[in-house]
Backbone bond lengths (Angstrom), bond angles and torsions (degrees), N, CA, C in turn:
res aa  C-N    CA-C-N  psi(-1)  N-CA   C-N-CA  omega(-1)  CA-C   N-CA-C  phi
1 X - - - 1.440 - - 1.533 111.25 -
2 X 1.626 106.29 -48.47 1.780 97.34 -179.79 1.971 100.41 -46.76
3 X 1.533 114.83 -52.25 1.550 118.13 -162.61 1.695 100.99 -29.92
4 X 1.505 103.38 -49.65 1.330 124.85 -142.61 1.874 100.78 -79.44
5 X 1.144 116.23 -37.36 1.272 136.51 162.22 1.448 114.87 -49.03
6 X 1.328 116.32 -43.48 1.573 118.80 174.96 1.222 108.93 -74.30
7 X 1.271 101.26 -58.24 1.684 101.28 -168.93 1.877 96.92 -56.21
8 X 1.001 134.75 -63.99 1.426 132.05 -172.77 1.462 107.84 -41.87
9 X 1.666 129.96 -31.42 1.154 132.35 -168.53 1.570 94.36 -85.49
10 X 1.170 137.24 -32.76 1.329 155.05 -161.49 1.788 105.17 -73.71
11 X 1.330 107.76 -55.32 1.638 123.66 158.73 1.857 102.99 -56.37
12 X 1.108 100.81 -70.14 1.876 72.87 -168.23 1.268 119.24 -60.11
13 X 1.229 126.90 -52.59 1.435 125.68 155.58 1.695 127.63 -23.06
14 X 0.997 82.82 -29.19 2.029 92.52 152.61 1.082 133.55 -98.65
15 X 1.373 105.93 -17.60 1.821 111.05 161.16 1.568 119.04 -76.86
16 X 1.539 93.30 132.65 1.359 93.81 160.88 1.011 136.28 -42.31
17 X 1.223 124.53 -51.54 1.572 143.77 -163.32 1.520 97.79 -97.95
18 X 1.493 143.98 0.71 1.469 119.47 165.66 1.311 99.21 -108.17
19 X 1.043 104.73 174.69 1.933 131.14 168.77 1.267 116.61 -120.79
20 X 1.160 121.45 111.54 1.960 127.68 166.08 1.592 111.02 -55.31
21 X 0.874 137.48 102.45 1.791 109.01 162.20 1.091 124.62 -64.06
22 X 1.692 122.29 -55.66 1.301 126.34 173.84 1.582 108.38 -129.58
23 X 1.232 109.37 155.96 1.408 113.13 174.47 1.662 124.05 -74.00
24 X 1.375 116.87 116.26 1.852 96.18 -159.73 1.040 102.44 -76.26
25 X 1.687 94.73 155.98 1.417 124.53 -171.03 1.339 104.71 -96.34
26 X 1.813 120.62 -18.70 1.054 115.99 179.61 1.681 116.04 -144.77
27 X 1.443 128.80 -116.66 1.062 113.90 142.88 1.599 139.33 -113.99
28 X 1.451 109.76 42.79 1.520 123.92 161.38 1.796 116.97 -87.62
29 X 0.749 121.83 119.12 1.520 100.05 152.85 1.610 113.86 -129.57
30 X 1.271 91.56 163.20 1.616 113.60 -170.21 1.207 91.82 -112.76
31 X 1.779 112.36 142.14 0.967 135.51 152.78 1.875 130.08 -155.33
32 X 1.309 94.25 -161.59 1.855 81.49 -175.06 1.653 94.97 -154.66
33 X 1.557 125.53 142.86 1.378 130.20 175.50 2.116 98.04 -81.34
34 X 1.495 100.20 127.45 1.818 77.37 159.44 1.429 105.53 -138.70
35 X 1.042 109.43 95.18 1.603 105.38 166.91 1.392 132.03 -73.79
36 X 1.163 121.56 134.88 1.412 121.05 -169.09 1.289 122.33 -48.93
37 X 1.240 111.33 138.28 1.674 117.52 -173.56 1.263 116.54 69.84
38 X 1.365 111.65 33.61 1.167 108.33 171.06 1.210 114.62 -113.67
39 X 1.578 134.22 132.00 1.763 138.49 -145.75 1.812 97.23 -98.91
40 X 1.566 120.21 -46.33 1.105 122.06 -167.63 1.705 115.62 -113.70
41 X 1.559 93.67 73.84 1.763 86.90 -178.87 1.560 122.45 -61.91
42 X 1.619 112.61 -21.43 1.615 99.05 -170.66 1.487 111.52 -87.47
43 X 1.441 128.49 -13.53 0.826 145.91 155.44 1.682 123.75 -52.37
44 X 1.548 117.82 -64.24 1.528 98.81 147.22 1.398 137.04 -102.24
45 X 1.074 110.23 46.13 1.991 132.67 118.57 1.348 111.91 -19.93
46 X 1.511 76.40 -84.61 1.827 116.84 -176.68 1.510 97.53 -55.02
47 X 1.148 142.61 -78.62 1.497 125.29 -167.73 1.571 116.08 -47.30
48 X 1.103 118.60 -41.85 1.641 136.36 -150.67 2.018 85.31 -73.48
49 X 1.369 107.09 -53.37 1.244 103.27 170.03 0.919 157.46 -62.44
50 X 1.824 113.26 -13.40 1.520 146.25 156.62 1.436 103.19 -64.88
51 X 1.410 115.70 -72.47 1.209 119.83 177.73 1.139 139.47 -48.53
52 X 1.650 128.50 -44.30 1.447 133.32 117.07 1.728 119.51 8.45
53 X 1.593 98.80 -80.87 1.120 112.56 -157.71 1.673 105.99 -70.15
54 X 1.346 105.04 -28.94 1.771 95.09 -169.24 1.898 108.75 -89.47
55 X 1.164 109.07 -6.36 1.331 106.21 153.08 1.475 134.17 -61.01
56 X 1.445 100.71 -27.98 1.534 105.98 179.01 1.612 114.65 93.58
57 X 1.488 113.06 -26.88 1.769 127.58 -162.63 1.808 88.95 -47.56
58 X 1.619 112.14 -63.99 1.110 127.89 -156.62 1.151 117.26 -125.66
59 X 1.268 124.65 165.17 1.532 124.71 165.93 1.210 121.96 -122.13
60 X 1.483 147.51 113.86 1.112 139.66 -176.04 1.504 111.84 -111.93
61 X 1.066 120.50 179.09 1.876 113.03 152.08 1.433 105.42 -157.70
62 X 0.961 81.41 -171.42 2.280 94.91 -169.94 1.082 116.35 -99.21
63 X 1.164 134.25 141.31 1.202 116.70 161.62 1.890 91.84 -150.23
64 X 1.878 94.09 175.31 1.543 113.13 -156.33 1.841 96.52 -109.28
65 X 2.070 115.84 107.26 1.368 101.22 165.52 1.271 90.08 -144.85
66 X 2.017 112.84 147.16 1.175 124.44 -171.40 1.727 103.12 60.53
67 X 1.091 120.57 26.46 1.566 103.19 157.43 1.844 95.18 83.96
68 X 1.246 131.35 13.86 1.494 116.01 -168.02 1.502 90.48 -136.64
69 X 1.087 112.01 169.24 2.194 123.86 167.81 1.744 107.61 -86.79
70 X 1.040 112.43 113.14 1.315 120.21 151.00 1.060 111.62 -78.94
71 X 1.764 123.88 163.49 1.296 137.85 115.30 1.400 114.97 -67.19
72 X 1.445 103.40 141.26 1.606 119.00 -179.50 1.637 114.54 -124.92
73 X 1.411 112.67 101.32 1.639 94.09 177.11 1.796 97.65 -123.57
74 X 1.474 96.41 163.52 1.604 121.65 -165.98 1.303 111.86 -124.06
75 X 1.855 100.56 98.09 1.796 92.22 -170.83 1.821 111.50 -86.71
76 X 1.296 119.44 118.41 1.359 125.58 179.56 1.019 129.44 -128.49
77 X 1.684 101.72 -2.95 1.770 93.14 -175.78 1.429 100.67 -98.81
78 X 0.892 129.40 160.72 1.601 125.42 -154.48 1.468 103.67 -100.60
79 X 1.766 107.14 -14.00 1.627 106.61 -174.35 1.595 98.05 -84.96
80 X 1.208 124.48 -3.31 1.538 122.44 -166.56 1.469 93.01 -72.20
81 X 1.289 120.78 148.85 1.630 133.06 164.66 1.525 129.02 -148.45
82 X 1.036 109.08 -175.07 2.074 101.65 -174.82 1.891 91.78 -53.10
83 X 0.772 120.57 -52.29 1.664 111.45 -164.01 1.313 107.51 -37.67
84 X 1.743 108.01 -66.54 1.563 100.24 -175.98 1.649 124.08 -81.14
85 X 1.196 110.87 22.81 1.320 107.43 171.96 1.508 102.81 -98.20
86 X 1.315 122.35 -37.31 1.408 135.99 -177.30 1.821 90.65 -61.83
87 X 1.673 111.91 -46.24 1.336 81.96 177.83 1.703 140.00 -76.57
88 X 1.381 85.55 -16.29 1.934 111.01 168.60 1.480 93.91 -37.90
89 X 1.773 126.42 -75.39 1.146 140.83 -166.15 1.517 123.20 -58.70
90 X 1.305 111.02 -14.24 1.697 133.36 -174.40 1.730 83.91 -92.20
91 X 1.417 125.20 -48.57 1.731 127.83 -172.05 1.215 116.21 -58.51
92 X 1.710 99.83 -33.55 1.772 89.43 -158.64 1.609 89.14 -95.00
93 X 1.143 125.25 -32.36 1.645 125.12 -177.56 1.685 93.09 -60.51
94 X 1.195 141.55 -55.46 1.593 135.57 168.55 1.310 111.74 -29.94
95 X 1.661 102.22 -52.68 1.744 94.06 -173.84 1.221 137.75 -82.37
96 X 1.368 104.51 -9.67 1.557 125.62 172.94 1.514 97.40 -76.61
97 X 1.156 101.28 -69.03 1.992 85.16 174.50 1.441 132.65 -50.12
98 X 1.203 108.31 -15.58 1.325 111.23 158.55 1.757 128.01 -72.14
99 X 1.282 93.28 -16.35 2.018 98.63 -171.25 1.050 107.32 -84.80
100 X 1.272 109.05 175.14 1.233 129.76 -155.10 1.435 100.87 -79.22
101 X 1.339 111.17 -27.60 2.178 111.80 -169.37 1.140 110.22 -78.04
């Protein structure tokens, strides 16, 4: 799971549109969607993560580093792999286009 954690941190960190905060140390990583022109990132954090979450697909949560909102996810189930993380990243880009900003 840590392997799997890097490499996933390794993909957003290559996206344009995500933000790494820190590099994991284990198997959490933190991150944040930022699409351009967008004025209130911690704010859709917070949406991307409702929306996320009430689908059921995934589970994420929030958390507070450097003063801004992350997303925080925890890879542990051992069946998780590059596929569904790629689809995590296909979810949260869905849900941002869905918000209101």
């Amino acid at each position: 799971m840590f392997d799997l954690a890097r490499w996933f941190a390794a993909e957003l960190d290559a996206a344009p549109d995500f933000e790494l905060a820190v590099d994991p140390q284990a198997n959490i990583v933190c991150f944040r969607y930022v699409p351009e022109h967008e004025a209130d990132l911690d704010a859709l954090q917070l949406e991307i993560r409702d929306r996320i979450v009430s689908t059921g697909a995934f589970y994420l949560v929030r958390t507070r580093l450097h003063d801004r909102i992350y997303l925080r996810t925890t890879i542990i189930n051992p069946r998780t792999d590059t596929t569904d993380l790629h689809a995590l990243m296909r979810a949260i880009r869905d849900a941002a286009d869905r918000s209101a900003h």
